[in-house]
Structures are given as structure tokens and as C-alpha cells.
N, C-alpha and C positions, 0 to 999 in steps of 0.2 A: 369416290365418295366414302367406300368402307376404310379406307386409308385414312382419309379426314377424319372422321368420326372416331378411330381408333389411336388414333395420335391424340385429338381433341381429352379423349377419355385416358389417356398414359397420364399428359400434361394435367389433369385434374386431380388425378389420384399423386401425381407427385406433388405437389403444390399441397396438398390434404395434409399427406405426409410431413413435410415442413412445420406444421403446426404444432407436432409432435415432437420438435427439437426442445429443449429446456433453455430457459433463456437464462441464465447466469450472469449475465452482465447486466450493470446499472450504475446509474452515476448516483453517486452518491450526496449527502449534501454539502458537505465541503466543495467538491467540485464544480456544483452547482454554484453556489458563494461565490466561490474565485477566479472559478475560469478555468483554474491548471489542476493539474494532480497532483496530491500533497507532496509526493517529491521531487516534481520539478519546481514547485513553489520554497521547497524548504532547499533547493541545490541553487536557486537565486538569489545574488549578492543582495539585491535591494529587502528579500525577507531578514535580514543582519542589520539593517541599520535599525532606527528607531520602532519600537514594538508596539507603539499607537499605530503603527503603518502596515500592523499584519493582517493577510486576506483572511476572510472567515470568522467565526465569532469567537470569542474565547473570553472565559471568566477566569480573573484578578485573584489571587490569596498571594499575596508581599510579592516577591520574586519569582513564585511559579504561577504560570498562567497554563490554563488548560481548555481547550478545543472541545466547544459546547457542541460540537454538531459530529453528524459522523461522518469518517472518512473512511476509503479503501487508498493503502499505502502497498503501494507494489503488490495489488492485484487482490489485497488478504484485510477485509476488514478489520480495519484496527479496535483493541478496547480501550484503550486512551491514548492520545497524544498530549502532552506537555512541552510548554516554550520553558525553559529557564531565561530569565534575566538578569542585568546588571548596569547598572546607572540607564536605562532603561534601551539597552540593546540586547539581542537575543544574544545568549551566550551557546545554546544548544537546545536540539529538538528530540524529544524521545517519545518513540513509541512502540505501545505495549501491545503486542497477541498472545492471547493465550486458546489452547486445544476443545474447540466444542462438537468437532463434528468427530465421526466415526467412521471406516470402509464398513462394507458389507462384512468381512469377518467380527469384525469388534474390536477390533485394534485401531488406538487414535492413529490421528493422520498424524505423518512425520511435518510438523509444522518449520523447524530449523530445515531442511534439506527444502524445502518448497519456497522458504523465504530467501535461503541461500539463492535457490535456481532462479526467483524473479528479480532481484540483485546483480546475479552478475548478467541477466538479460538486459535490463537494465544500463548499469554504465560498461556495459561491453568489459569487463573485464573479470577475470578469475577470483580475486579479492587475493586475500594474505593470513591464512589461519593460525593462531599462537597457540601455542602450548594452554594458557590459561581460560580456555574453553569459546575464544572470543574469533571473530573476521573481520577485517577492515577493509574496503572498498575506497578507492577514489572517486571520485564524479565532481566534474565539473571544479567550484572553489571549495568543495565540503567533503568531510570523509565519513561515509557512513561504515559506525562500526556495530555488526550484529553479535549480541550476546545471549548465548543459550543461559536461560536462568535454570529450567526444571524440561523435562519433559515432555511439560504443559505450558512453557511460556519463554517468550522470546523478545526481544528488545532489540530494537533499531536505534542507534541514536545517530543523529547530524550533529558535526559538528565542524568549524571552518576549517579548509585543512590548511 
């Protein structure tokens, strides 16, 4: 019976414990929207055709249209995405992160090495880095190409490959 009761009370205090994990995941509202994650919606052929037909909200200015809702793109919430258009098919998708959080020393977080590494977990691949500060990935019919802007900001963009 002291076995019981003492297992009983392990299993309680572990389970307590659990409580105490931080939950860091969450679906976002694009997600929610669509169904898919913004890169597997923007790495499928049918998000290329007609741009009345894209999942999620997005508001119209001429040929850029821009994703009114928020999304997490390869794990890292994004500060904008935009569709570009042309006779009214997407021509490429771009999205912006820029550095808000900090480690415990006070150093931004490496946000290009962390986007890189969801990237090529991602389409299973290494990608192809140029000289001109940029990576290209394959996946699927699109190539997303990541470009270090600053420091503090990085860009994804899809585009058919």
C-alpha cells in the first residue's frame, strides 16, 4: 500500500511539474484561415494561379497585396508577408522578420542562422549560399531565397522555381 501511495504521489508531482514547461507553440491566424502553414501553402502550385484564390486575408494596394492576419513562417513569426502580382497571378511571396527578442546576455538572437536552420529542416536540403549575402533553397515547384538585409532583418522570398 506504501508503494501505491508513493508512486500515486511521484505520478502527481510529476504531472505538477509539466505545468511548469512554457508553451511556445501556437497556431497562428493564418493557419487557422487556411488550414496549412504559410509554407506549405506558398510551396503549392494552386497558391500561383489566380490571386482571388489565395487562402487567408490579404489587403489590395495595385499589385502588392499584403496578409492582414499573422502568420508563423518556418517556425518564426513573421512582420509582414506580401503577395506581388501580375495580370492577376502571384508572381512571388515575401516575407519579412526582423530581431525583437534578446538571450539572457543581451545579445540579439542570430535570427539569419535560426531561419537558415528551419529552412533547410524544412525542404531537407543544405540550400546554396552566394557571395552576395543571399541562400537559395529548393522545395517542392518554388525556390525560396533567404536574404540577410541588416543584422536585424531577413527576408524569405518564394518564388516559382
Amino acid at each position: 500500500m506504501k508503494k501505491l501511495l508513493s508512486s500515486g504521489a511521484a505520478l502527481g508531482l510529476l504531472a505538477l511539474s509539466a505545468l511548469g514547461i512554457p508553451q511556445t507553440f501556437q497556431q497562428t491566424q493564418f493557419l487557422n484561415t487556411a488550414g496549412v502553414s504559410f509554407e506549405e501553402f506558398a510551396a503549392d502550385p494552386a497558391a500561383w494561379a489566380d490571386s482571388a484564390a489565395l487562402k487567408g486575408h490579404w489587403e489590395a494596394n495595385g499589385d502588392t497585396l499584403t496578409l492582414s492576419e499573422s502568420a508563423a513562417v518556418f517556425g518564426i513569426t513573421a512582420d509582414q508577408v506580401t503577395a506581388q502580382k501580375h495580370d492577376g497571378h502571384v508572381q512571388s511571396f515575401r516575407v519579412v522578420f526582423r530581431t525583437k527578442d534578446k538571450h539572457a546576455g543581451g545579445k540579439p538572437v542570430d535570427l539569419s542562422a535560426q531561419l537558415k536552420a528551419n529552412i533547410q529542416a524544412f525542404t531537407g536540403e543544405s540550400g546554396i549560399d552566394h557571395y552576395a549575402g543571399y541562400t537559395t533553397f529548393k522545395y517542392k515547384s518554388v525556390t525560396i531565397t533567404l536574404r540577410f538585409v541588416s543584422s536585424h532583418e531577413v527576408v524569405a522570398e518564394f518564388t516559382r522555381a
